[in-house]
N, C-alpha and C positions, 0 to 999 in steps of 0.2 A: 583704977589706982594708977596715979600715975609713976614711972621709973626714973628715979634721981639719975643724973649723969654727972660722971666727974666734970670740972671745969673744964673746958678744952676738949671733953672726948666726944666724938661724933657720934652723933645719932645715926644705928644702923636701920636704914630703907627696908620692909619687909617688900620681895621681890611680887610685882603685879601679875596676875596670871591674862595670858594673851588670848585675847577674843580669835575665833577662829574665823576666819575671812570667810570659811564656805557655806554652803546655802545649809542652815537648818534642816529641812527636807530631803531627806535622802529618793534617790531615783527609784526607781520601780520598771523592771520590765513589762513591757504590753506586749502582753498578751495574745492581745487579737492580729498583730502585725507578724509574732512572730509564726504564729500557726498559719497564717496566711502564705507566710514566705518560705515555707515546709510545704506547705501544698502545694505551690507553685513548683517547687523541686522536684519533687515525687512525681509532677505529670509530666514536664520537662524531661523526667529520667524515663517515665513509659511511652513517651512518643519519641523519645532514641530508641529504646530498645525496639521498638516495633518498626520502625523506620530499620535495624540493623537485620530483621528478620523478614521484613518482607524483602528486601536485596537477595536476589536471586531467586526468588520467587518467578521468574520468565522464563518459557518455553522459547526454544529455539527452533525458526520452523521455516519451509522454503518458503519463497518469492521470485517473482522473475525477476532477472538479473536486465533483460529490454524486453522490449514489445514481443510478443511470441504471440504469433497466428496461428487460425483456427487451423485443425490437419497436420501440423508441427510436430512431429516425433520428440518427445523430451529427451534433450543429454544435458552433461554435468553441467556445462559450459550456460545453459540457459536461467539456471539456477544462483540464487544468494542466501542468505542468509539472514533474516531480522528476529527480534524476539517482538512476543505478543504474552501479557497476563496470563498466570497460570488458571483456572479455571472459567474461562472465558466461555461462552459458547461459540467460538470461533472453529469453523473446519479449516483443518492446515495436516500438514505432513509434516514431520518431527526430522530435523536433519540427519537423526537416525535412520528412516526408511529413505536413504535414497533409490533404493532396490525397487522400492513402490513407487518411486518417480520417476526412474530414467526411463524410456523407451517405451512410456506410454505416449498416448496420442491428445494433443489440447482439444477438445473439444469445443471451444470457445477460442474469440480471442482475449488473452491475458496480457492488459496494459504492463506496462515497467514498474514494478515496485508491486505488485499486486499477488496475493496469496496464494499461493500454487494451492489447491484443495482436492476433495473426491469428487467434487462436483464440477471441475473443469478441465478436468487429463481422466483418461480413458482407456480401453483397450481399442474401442472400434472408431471408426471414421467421423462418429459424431456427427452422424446424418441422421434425419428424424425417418418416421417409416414413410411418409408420403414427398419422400426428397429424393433428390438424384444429383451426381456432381458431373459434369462436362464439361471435356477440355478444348479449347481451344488455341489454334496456332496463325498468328493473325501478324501480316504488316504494318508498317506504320500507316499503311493510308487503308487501312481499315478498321482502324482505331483513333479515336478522338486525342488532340494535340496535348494531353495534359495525365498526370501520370494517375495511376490506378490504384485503390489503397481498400484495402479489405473491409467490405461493407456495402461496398459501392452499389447505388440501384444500376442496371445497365438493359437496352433491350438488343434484341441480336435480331437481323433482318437478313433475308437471302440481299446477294446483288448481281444483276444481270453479268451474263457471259461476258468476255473482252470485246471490246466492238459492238456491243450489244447496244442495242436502242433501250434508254433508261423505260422502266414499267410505266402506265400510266394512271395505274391506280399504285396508292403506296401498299408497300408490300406488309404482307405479317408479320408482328413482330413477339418474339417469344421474351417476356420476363426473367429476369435472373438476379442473382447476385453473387458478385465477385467474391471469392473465399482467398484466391493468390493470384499474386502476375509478377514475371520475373523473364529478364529479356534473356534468349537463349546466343549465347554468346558466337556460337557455330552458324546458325542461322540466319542470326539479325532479326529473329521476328520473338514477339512477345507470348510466351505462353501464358494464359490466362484457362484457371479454374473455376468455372463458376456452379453457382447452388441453383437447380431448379422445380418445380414439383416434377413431379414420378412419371404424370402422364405427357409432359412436354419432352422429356427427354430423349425420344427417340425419331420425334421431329428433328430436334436442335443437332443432335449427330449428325445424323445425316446430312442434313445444311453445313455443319462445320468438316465434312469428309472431302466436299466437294471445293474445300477450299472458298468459296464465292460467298461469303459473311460479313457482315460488318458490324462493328460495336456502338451502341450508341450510349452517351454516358449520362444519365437521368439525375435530377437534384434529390434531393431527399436522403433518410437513412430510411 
């Protein structure tokens, strides 16, 4: 039915209802991205934590501080400090016993940076049972031109009297190896330690008593 209007009177507009611009479809969380991304977290959070507890997990234990040769009496001074893994199977000495480390004897030689242990400081000279150590007091011209370093192969041979007519067979020579040498400031001449078996040893004294010795310096370790 339609609504008469007076002459002149306006026809009033019923107001239009306004379409909503936005998607029909409403969103939806997924799901699977977000458990994903909770997962990720939660392992991110236990490889901190574990990472926060293994920190301090290291043993603090000697090393040498330099080179320390076999026969070396340990003091403080020879001594550092590194850490190493806490249940490693490593032998070491805890910076706590230094009481266990000072004033033992190397048995070994222990390079620079290397792990002071039970197995290479000692009470005794760290001589095996069929070994003997002999010293020697030698000049420069009974020692080869070139400096001596602990390990060294070397043979020891008598050398005739002053004025003496050189041998004419060559003479014997006794096997050894150098354990130290260290020039004696007083004297000028080099004393030189070396390792030899048990049953040479009392040759080789006697030759080095009499002064008339000579070093010779062999390749090899």
């Amino acid at each position: 039915m339609s609504t008469l209007t007076a002459p002149g009177e306006a026809v009033a507009e019923k107001p239009e209802k306004r379409k909503s611009l936005g998607s029909p479809v409403q969103s939806k969380p997924r799901k699977p991205i977000i458990g994903a991304a909770i997962a990720m977290i939660i392992v991110f959070a236990l490889v901190f934590a574990w990472l926060l507890n293994t920190q301090g997990q290291n043993l603090t234990v000697f090393a040498a501080k330099s080179d320390i040769s076999r026969g070396h009496v340990m003091t403080v001074d020879d001594l550092t400090a590194v850490q190493i893994p806490e249940g490693q199977p490593i032998p070491h000495y805890l910076t706590t016993q230094q009481g266990e480390v000072v004033g033992k004897t190397a048995q070994v030689d222990i390079p620079h940076g290397s792990l002071v242990t039970p197995n290479t400081i000692g009470t005794g000279s760290g001589l095996g049972p069929d070994q003997s150590m002999v010293g020697l007091s030698l000049t420069n011209q009974q020692l080869p031109p070139y400096p001596l370093t602990n390990g060294d192969k070397v043979r020891i041979v008598s050398t005739p009297a002053n004025l003496a007519e050189a041998p004419k067979e060559a003479p014997a020579a006794i096997s050894a190896t150098v354990i130290s040498s260290q020039r004696d400031t007083v004297s000028g001449q080099t004393l030189v330690a070396v390792l030899v078996p048990k049953s040479d040893a009392p040759a080789l004294a006697a030759k080095a008593a009499t002064g008339r010795v000579a070093l010779i310096l062999d390749g090899g370790k």
